[in-house]
Structure formats: structure tokens, C-alpha cells
Wavefront OBJ file of the C-alpha trace (Angstrom):
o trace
v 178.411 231.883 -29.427
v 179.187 228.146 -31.073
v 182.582 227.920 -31.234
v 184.131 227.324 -35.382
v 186.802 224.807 -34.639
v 189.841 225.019 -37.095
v 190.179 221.443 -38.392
v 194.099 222.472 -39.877
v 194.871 222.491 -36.023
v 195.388 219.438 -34.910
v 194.165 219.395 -31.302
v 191.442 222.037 -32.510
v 190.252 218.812 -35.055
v 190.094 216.462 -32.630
v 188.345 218.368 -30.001
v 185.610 219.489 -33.216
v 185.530 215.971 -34.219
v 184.742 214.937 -30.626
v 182.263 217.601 -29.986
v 180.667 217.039 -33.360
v 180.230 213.121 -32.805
v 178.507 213.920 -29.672
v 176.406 216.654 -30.657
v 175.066 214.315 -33.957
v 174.322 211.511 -30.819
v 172.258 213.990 -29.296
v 169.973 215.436 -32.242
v 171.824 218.311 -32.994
v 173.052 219.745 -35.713
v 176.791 220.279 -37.236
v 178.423 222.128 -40.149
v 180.952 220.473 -41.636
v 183.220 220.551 -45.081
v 182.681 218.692 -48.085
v 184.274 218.711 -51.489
v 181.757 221.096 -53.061
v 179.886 223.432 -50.348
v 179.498 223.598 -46.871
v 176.679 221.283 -45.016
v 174.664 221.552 -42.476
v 174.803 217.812 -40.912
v 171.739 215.657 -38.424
v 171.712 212.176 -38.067
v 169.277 210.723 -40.632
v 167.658 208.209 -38.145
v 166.629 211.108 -35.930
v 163.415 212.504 -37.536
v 163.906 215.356 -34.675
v 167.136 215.981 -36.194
v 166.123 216.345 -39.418
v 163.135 218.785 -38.791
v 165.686 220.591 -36.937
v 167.474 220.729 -40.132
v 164.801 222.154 -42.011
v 163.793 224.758 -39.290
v 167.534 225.788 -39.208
v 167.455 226.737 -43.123
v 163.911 227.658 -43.234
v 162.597 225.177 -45.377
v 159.811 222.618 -45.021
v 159.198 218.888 -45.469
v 158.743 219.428 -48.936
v 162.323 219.855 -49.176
v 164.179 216.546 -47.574
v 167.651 216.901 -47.564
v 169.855 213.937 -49.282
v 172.544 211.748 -47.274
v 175.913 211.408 -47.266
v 177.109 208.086 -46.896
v 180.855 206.828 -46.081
v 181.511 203.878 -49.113
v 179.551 201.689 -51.872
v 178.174 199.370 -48.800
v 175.826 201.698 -47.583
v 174.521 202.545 -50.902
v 173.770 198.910 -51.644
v 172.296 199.598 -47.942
v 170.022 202.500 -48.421
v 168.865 201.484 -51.869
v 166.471 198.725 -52.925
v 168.404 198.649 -56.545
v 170.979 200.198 -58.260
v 170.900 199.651 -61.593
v 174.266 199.060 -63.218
v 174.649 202.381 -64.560
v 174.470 203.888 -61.383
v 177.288 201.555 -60.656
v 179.399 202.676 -63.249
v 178.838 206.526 -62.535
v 179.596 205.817 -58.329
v 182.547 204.367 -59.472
v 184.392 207.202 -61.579
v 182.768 209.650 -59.559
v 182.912 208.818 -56.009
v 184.146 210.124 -53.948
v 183.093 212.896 -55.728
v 180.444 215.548 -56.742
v 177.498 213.125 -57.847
v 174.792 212.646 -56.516
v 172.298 209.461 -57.247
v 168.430 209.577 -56.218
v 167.742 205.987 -56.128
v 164.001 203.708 -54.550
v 165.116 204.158 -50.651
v 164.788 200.691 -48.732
v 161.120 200.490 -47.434
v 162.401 198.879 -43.758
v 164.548 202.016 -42.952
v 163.430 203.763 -39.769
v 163.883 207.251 -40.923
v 161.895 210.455 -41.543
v 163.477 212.437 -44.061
v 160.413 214.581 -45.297
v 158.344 213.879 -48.170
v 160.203 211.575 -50.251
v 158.207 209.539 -51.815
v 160.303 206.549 -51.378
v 163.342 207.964 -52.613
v 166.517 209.058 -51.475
v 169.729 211.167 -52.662
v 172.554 209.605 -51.685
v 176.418 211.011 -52.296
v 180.063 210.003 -50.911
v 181.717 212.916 -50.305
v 185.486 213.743 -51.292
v 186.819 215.325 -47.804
v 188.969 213.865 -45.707
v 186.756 215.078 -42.422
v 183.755 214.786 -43.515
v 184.177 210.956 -44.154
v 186.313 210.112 -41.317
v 182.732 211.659 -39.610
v 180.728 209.758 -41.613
v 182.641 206.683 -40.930
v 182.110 207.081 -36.940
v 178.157 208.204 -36.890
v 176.800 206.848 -40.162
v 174.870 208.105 -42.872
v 173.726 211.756 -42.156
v 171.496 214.023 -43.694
v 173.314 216.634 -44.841
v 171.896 220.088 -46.743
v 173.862 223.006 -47.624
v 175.029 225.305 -44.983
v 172.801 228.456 -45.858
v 169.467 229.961 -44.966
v 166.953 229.212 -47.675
v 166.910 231.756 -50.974
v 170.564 232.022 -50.179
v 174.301 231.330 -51.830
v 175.347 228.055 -49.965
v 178.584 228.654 -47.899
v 181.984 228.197 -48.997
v 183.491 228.584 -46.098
v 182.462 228.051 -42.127
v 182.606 231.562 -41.284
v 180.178 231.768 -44.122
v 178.013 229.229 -42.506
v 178.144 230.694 -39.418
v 177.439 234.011 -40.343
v 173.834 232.817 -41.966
v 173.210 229.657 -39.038
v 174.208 230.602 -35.883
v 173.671 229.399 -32.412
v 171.335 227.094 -34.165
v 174.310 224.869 -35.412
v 175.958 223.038 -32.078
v 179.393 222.397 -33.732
v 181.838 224.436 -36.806
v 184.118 222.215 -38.368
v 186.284 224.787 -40.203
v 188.281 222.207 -43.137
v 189.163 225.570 -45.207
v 187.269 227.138 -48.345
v 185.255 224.292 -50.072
v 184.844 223.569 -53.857
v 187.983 224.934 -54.826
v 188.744 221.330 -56.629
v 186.121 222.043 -58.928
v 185.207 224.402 -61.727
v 182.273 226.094 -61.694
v 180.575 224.663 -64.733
v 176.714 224.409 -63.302
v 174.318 227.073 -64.334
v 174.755 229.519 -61.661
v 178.278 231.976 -61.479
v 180.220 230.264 -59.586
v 178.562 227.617 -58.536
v 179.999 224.077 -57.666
v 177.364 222.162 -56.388
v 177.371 218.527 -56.593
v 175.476 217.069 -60.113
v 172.088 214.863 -59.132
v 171.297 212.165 -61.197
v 167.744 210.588 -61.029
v 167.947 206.192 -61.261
v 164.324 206.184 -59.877
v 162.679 205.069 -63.425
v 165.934 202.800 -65.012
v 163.838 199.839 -63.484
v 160.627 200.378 -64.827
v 162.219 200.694 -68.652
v 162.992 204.683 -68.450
v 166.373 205.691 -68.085
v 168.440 208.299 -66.334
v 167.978 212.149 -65.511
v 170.203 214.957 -64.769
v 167.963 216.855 -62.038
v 170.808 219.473 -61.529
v 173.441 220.076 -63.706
v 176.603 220.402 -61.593
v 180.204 220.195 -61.147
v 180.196 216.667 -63.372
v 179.213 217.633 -66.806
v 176.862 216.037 -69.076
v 180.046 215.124 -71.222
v 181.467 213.238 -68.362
v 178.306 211.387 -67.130
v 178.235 210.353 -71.091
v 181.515 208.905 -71.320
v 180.798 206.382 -68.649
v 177.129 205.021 -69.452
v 176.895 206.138 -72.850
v 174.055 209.033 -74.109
v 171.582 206.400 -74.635
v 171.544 205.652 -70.621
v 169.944 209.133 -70.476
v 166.256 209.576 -71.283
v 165.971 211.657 -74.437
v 164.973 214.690 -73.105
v 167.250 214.353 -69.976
v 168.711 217.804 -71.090
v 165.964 219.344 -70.119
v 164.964 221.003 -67.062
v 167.658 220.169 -65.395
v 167.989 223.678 -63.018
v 167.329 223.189 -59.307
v 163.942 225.528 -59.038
v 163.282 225.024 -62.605
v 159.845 225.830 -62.566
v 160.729 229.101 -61.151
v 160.455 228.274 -57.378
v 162.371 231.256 -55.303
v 164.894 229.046 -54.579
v 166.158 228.789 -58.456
v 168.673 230.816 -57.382
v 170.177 229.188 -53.869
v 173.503 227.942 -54.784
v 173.369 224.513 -52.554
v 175.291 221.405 -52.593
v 177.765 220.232 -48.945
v 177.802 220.306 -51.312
v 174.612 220.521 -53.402
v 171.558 223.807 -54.761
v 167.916 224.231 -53.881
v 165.838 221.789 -56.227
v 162.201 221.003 -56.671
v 164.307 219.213 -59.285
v 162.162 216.055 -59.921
v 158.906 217.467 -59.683
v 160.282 219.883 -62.947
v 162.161 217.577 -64.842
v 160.283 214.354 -65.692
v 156.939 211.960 -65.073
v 158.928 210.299 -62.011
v 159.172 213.599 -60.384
v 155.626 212.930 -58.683
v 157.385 209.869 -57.277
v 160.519 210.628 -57.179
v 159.803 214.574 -56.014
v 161.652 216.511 -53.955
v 163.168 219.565 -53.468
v 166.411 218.386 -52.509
v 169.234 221.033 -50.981
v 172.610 218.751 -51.461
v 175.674 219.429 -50.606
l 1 2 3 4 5 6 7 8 9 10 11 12 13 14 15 16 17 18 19 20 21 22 23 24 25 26 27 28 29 30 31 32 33 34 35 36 37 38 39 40 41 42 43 44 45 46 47 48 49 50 51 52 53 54 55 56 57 58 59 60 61 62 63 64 65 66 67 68 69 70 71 72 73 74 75 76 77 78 79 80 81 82 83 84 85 86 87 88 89 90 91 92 93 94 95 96 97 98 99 100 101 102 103 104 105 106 107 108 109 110 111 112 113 114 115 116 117 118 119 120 121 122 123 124 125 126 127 128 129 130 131 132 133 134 135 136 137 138 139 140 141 142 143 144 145 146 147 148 149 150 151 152 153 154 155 156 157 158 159 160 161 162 163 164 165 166 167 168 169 170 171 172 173 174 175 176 177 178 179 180 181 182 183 184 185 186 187 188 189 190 191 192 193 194 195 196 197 198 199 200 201 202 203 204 205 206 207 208 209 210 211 212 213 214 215 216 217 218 219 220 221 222 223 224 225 226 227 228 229 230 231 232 233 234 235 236 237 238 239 240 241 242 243 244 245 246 247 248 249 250 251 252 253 254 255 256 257 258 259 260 261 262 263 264 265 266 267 268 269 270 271 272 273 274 275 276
């Protein structure tokens, strides 16, 4: 049985955090806590990892999870632009529950799944899952949870739905609790995903899953007229009525054939995205 390693425990923490550097090296996979919902962690520049990802939660490539990343640098990094709206959003927000889908760098030797060129990128607000971040890199992360179901809040939760097919718990204590659950399932707190993908080509942003950053908030930093005008719209994970409308998902994020649903760029920008 994989052991859940209590991160409050000190010598329990670093053991996990050992184990769990070393199991990422290898391929495998790794729960850990983030500020909104559990995730199930691989290294993003392990394609093997990542399919292992999806096999673990029962979802296909249709579905490529987003990455967290430890700081600004790696955005600048991962993404071929960031418009300056983005900018101003990353910097109330992060670390925090946002998360931006930005035009991924064409030279980067990953394998997500079916991106289309884009990726969904978030900093996290836990103290253990950045100091992880900060030792392996960016990682694809996707909410701890089988597909169809409630992401987990906790690692027992996690546990309970992932099994031996996660190599390493790291227990950090119920997640989301610094958040109100304002998104459009009861009690959920995923993280809120903001589409970028068509600011450079004259459109302007989209709110692909209304989370645990309101509208209201996004508004007070870029102003309503950075949003295109029907931005309200559409903005459920699964809002075309996939099965996974429901799954509560975001290490934070919640299931989401998000772009596909919500705008023009979804074609390009498309995919169903699990975040934590």
C-alpha cells in the first residue's frame, strides 16, 4: 500500500519530499497539496509520465492536464507571449487560484496531449507544493480524482480514489479552505482559467471556468473591456454537457472541454483541461 506521508511532521515531510523528488525523476506519479484541490503530479517533460497521468484518472489525450510552474520566469519560459493583461492578472493573483492558457513555446520537448499549441499554466499558493516545484520543475499536475468524480480535498481522499497507482502521498492537510466556494458547483474551489490564446490576434480574454477568482475581481485588474463580450458565457468546465460537467477539479482545478465550448479559439486553443 503507498504510504500518505504527513507533511505537518517534520521528518515525515522530508522523507515525502525525498521520496516524491525521486519518484517524479523516475516517471512516476505523486499527489501533492495545492491551494485549491489536491493534484495528481508527473514531470511534464516525460510524455510516459503524463500518459501515466491520464491512465491513472481515466481520461484520454483529449484531456492534457495544465502545469504548475514555481515563479513569473517560467511563464515567460513556457509561453511564446503574454500579453500585458495576463501580466497584470499573474500579478494580483499569483500565487493564487488562476489559471492562464497562453501559445506554449513551439521548441519545448514535451507531450502533454492534444493541445494544440497551448498550455495552462498556474503558480500555486502552498508552501510544499512550490518548494517541489522549485527542485523538479514545471509538472503537470491534474486533480487528484478518478474521472466523473469530486476532486480530493484531502490525501486520504486521493488515495481512496488513486491508489497503488500514485508512488508518493504528500498529506499538507485539507486543501481549499482559503477560498470560498464561489464557482458553479457546491462547494467547489477550483482554480479560475482564463484563456490569452486570441489577445494577440485582436480578440481578447475568456473565462473558460469560472472559479475561486470572480469575474468581479478579474475586472478590477484589466478592466471589462479586456474580456471579449460574450466572455460570460459558457464558461462551465463540460459546458456542452460532457459527463465530466460535474467533476469538481482544480490541484487545484474541474474537468473542462472548456475551450472547445466557450469561443472560436477553442478549436485551437481546445482542451479539456483537469487543473488543479
Amino acid at each position: 500500500m503507498t504510504a500518505i506521508y504527513d507533511c505537518a511532521d517534520e521528518s515525515a515531510l522530508l522523507r515525502g519530499m525525498r521520496l516524491a523528488r525521486g519518484a517524479i525523476g523516475r516517471g512516476e506519479l505523486v499527489v501533492i497539496p495545492t491551494d485549491t484541490v489536491y493534484g495528481l503530479a508527473a514531470d511534464a517533460f516525460s510524455a510516459t509520465a503524463v500518459q501515466r497521468l491520464l491512465d491513472a484518472k481515466g481520461r484520454d489525450r483529449t484531456a492534457p492536464p495544465p502545469v504548475l510552474i514555481p515563479g513569473l520566469p517560467t511563464l515567460d519560459a513556457l509561453a511564446t507571449e503574454v500579453p500585458d493583461a495576463v501580466r497584470a492578472l499573474v500579478a494580483e493573483f499569483w500565487p493564487g487560484g488562476l489559471t492562464v492558457v497562453l501559445r506554449a513555446q513551439p521548441s519545448l520537448q514535451w507531450d502533454l496531449g492534444e493541445t494544440r499549441g497551448t498550455v495552462a499554466l498556474r503558480m500555486p499558493d502552498h508552501r510544499i507544493a512550490l518548494e517541489l516545484l522549485s527542485e523538479t520543475g514545471p509538472l503537470a499536475v491534474s486533480s487528484a480524482n478518478l474521472s466523473g468524480l469530486p476532486a480530493a480535498t484531502t490525501a486520504a481522499d486521493a488515495h481512496e480514489m488513486l491508489g497503488e497507482s500514485v508512488a508518493v502521498y504528500l498529506d499538507g492537510g485539507p486543501a481549499g479552505d482559503g477560498y470560498e466556494a464561489v464557482g458553479e458547483r457546491p462547494g467547489d474551489r477550483s482554480s479560475t482559467i482564463v484563456d490569452a490564446t486570441a489577445v494577440g490576434s485582436g480578440g481578447g480574454l475568456r473565462i473558460l471556468r469560472a472559479g475561486v477568482i470572480t469575474r468581479a475581481e478579474l475586472e478590477r485588474v484589466v478592466g471589462a473591456e479586456a474580456f471579449q463580450p460574450d466572455a460570460a458565457a459558457n464558461v462551465v468546465d463540460g459546458a456542452s454537457g460532457s459527463p465530466e460537467a460535474s467533476e469538481a477539479s482544480d490541484p487545484s482545478e474541474a474537468s473542462a472541454r472548456t475551450v472547445a465550448t466557450a469561443s472560436p479559439e477553442a478549436t485551437d486553443a481546445g482542451a479539456e483541461r483537469t487543473a488543479p
